[in-house]
Residue, then its C-alpha position, 0 to 999 in steps of 0.5 A: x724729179x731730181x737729179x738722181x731719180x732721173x737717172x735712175x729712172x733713165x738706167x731702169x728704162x735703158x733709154x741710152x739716147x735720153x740718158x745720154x741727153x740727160x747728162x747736161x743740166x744735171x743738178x741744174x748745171x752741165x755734167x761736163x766742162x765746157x758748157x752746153x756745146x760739151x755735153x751735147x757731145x760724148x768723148x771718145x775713149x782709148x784703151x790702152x793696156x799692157x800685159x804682166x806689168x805691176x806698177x813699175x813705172x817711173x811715174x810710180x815711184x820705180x827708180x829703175x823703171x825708163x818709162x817717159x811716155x806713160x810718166x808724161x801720161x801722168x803727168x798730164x792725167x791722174x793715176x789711181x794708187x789702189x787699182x786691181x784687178x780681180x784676178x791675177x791672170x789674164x782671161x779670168x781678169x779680162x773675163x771679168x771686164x767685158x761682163x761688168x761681173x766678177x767671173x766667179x758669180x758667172x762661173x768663168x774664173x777658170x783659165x782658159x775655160x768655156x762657160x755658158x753665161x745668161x743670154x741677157x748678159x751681154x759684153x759690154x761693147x754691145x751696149x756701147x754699140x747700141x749707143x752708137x759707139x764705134x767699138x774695136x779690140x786690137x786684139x786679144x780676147x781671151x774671154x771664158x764664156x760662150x756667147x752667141x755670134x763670132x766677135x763681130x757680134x760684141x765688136x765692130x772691129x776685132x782684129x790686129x788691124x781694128x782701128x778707130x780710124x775706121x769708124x763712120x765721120x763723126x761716130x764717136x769710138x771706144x777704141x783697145x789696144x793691148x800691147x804684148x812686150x812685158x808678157x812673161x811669154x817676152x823673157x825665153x832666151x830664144x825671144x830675147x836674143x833675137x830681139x835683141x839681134x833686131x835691135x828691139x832691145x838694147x844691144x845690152x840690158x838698160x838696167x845691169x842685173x846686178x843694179x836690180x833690187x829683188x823683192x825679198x822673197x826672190x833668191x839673189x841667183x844670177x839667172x832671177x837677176x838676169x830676168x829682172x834686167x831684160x823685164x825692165x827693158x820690155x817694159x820700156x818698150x811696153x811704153x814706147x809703143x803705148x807713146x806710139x798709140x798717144x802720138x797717133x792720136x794727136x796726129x789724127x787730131x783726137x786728143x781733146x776728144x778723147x779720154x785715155x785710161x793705161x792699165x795692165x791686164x794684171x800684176x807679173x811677170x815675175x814668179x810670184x807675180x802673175x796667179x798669185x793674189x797678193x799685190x804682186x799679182x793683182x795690182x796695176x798701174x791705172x792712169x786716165x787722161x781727160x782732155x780739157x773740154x771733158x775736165x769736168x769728169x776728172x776726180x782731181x787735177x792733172x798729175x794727182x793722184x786717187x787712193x780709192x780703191x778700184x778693180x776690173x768689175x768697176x771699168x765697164x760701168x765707169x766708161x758707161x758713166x762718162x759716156x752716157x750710157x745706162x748701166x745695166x742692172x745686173x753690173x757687179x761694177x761700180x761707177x767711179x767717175x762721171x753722172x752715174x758715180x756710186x758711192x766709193x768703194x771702201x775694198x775691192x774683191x779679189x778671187x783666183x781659180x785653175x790657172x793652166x793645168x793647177x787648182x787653187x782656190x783663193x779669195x780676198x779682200x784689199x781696202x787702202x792699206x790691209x789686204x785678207x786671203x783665205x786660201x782654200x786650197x791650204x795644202x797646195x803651195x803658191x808654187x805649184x809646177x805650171x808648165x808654162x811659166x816654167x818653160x819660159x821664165x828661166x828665173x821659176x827654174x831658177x829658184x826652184x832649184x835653189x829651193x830644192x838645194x836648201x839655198x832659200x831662207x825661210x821667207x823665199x822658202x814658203x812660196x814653194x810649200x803649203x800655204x796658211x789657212x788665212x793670210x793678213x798683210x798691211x800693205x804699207x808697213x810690208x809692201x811686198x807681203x812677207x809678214x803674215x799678221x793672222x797670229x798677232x793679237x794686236x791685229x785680231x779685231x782687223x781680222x775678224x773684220x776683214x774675215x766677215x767682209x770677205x763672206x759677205x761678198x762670197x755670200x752677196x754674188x752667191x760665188x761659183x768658185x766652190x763647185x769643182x769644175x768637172x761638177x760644175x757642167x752636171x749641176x748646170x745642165x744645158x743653162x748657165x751655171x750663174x742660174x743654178x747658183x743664184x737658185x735655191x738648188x745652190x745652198x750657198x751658205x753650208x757650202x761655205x761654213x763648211x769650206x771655211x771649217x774645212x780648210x781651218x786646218x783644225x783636227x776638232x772640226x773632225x766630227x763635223x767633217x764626217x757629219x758633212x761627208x753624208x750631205x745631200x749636196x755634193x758640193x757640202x760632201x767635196x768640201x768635207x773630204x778637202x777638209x779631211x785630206x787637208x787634215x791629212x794623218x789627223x783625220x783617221x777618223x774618217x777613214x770609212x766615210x773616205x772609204x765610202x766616198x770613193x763610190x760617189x757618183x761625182x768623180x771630183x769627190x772620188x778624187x779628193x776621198x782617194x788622195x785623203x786616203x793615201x795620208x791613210x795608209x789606203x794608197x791601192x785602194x786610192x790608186x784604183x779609185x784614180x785610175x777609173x777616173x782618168x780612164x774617163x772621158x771628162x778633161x776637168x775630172x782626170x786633170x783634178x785626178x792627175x793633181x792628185x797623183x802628182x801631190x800622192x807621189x810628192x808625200x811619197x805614197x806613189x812612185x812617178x814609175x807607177x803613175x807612168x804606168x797608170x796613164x801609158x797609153x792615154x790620150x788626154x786633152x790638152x790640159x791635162x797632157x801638160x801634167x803627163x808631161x810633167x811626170x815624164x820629165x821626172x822619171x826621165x831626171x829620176x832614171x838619169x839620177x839612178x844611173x848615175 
């Protein structure tokens, strides 16, 4: 039996101690330095991330950036140029990591939702567990799925007090420890001034706001520049408590036993950062340190660096690989180093859904230099009002305002208006993306390529994301929305030709559109009416299929017929269809109605006065409370304005 025959075999039988057995004598020789004595053991492995930071490190290149620990991190390790992660937030990105699955085929790419996943899916510490790992989380979760058992059923330990220390003598560990400071949540005035009173941070910001260099697509305000300053500031201390975790770990005597990765959860914190899927928001720093006894495993010499391109679904089957544990069959993740590596990657998968109380529907694909987006959600803008980046990010008010003061130029100005059907960018001659290349000739054959990658992959893991999300719960029923997909109930294929035609923007694909309103599907009829809304005045065509829309049993297509139809002169007609929906009692349907109304009352086609009216005397769940709350803060600006 080969070498590679035996691990497959030993994968398929998930025979975890035999595997782990089998990782000396691969292809005749030891899978690790250090000889036989080596690969009888296993390493240890820390994680260490950080929250909301791209690669602005110093050992990225990042001149401003004061980060000595993780350069020596570097300096010592490899870092990885073309590391992602799927999703540009954090429970749908770190969803993504404990399944080993990109959580759009699992239906968890939904912030801070609660889906039901297969049973025989289990997060990864568990197989690590099994295998005889000692596995803590220090702390968050933030996970989108439910799951048998509290968090002592996938972690040993899963507190702020979660050590490896805790662990039995001997029992090697798979230790995380997520720090905090470079959130978003870190740059509100409050936070900061009392930091900065505790002597947390500099007494005065490191780097002066007026020494930043803003990325064009960010208006030069003293307020962008003033959260630019203190975000580097949290960054360096984000490296100086990732210092504290490396020197514990050499005081406790670990270090050449233990293979450290650094990553961040997902690009930020600034506006156009975090949710957004371009680099900004979905590239992160990744450097993996491999002491000298596990030497073997690295993919170059210390201080190299790696351009293959590598994402979140990849980290659980790459620790399994250098740890000796069989991948489960089910991974979407490939390995990157170790016994158990595949083939390299040549792109990677990136995808976005709800994020707070916003839908917006994106999908992408990145390789080494050229990134593709189809946003399927081309009538909403990337700059949708969430509450919470606006309540704490004082740079989002900021340019809000000096876009709505016409202070913005046309580059600064398109983040706060609807988006381009498809997005293309080379990375490397527009590292910050603001050249869109779809309508250049010369790039026409990338873009039919990169086009068919990004459906091959929709089609491969049979993409979740198309269902709307109040429909998602009925199409499932008491199984898992992964079954329902991966079955022939979900036609996979219609649905996505007709999102596609539907979010092309072209008025021919009319005809076809209405076809679709009379699918049997409902997914097919919701994406035929989000074609005609996107349409808007172009689809009076459509008006009676709308009409009859509205009398779907689905309230997700009653919402997008309606707010089509407010482009068609039918806005009471549209309103009265809303108001049946909100009055309901399902969170996700009334939070897709409450967007309608707010973009309705942006076209000018209702007043914030009749929406107010709409929802008096409504209680909503959290979620859509947090766009009920917005119309109320803008009648009270528009009142305030009046009586002036």
């Amino acid at each position: 039996m080969t070498g590679q025959s035996r691990r497959q075999f030993l994968k398929r039988s998930g025979c975890a101690a035999l595997w782990a057995g089998s990782l000396t004598g691969i292809a005749g020789q030891s899978a690790f330095a250090g000889g036989a004595e080596a690969g009888r053991a296993r390493p240890n492995i820390l994680w260490i991330t950080s929250e909301d930071n791209s690669p602005y490190l110093g050992c990225y290149g990042d001149k401003l950036a004061y980060t000595p620990n993780l350069d020596r991190l570097a300096a010592e390790g490899v870092c990885y140029s073309n590391a992602f992660a799927n999703a540009p937030v954090c429970s749908a990105a770190r969803s993504t990591l404990i399944t080993g699955m990109h959580a759009c085929s699992l239906g968890i790419h939904n912030h801070r939702s609660k889906v039901l996943i297969p049973s025989s899916f289990k997060p990864y510490p568990v197989y690590m567990r099994q295998a005889g790992y000692y596995c803590t989380n220090n702390s968050k979760t933030d996970y989108n799925f439910l799951h048998s058992g509290a968090k002592e059923a996938v972690w040993d330990q899963c507190s702020a007090k979660a050590h490896y220390k805790n662990r039995e003598a001997g029992q090697p560990f798979f230790a995380v420890f997520n720090i905090t400071a470079s959130h978003e949540g870190q740059l509100t005035e409050d936070i900061v001034n009392r930091r900065r009173k505790q002597g947390v941070l500099p007494p005065k910001p490191r780097v002066a706001p007026e020494d930043v260099r803003l990325p064009p697509y960010h208006p030069d305000t003293p307020v962008v520049r003033r959260d630019w300053s203190i975000y580097y500031d949290n960054v360096t201390l984000m490296d100086k408590e990732a210092g504290r975790l490396l020197d514990e770990l050499e005081r406790e005597g670990l270090a050449d036993d233990t293979i450290v990765f650094y990553y961040s959860d997902h690009g930020g914190a600034l506006p156009r950062g975090k949710r957004n899927i371009h680099d900004s928001g979905t590239r992160v720093p990744l450097i993996i340190r491999f002491p000298k006894k596990w030497s073997g495993l690295a993919p170059t010499k210390p201080g190299g660096w790696v351009d293959e391109p590598v994402s979140f679904v990849d980290f659980p089957a790459t620790v399994f690989s250098v740890t000796g544990v069989a991948i489960p069959e089910h991974f979407e993740g490939r390995a990157f180093l170790g016994p158990q590596r595949a083939e390299p990657r040549d792109h990677v998968f990136l995808f976005r859904g709800r994020m707070d109380e916003r839908y917006d529907a994106v999908r992408a694909v990145r390789d080494r230099r050229y990134r593709y987006i189809r946003n399927y959600s081309p009538h909403r803008p990337w700059g949708q009002h969430y509450s919470y980046p606006f309540n704490v990010m004082p740079s989002m008010r900021s340019w809000y305002e000096a876009y709505r003061k016409g202070q913005c130029n046309a580059v600064q100005s398109c983040y706060w208006r609807p988006k381009p059907s498809e997005e293309l960018y080379d990375t490397k001659a527009d590292p910050y993306e603001v050249k869109n290349l779809v309508g250049d000739t010369r790039y026409g054959a990338r873009l039919a390529a990169m086009r068919k990658t990004l459906d091959d992959d929709i089609l491969r893991m049979r993409d979740t994301g198309f269902i709307p999300e109040g429909m998602s719960r009925r199409l499932a029923g008491d199984g898992a929305l992964y079954d329902y997909a991966q079955s022939k109930a979900y036609p996979v294929e219609l649905i996505l030709q007709t999102a596609n035609l539907a979010t092309s923007r072209e008025a021919t694909g009319l005809g076809k559109l209405i076809e679709a309103c009379d699918d049997r599907h409902p997914v097919v009829r919701y994406w035929a009416a989000t074609g005609c809304l996107i349409l808007q005045d172009k689809a009076e065509g459509a008006k009676d299929k709308l009409k009859h829309l509205l009398e779907d049993e689905f309230p997700d297509i009653r919402v997008v017929a309606a707010e089509a139809l407010g482009y068609l002169g039918e806005t009471d007609l549209a309103i009265e269809k809303l108001e049946s929906v909100i009055k309901g009692n399902e969170e996700y349907e009334i939070l897709a109605a409450l967007n309608a109304l707010d973009f309705m009352h942006q076209a000018g086609h209702v007043s914030i006065d009749r929406i107010m009216a709409l929802i008096e005397g409504i209680i909503f769940d959290a979620t859509p409370n947090r766009i009920a709350e917005y119309f109320k803060s803008i009648r009270m600006t528009t009142h305030q304005t009046t009586s002036r």
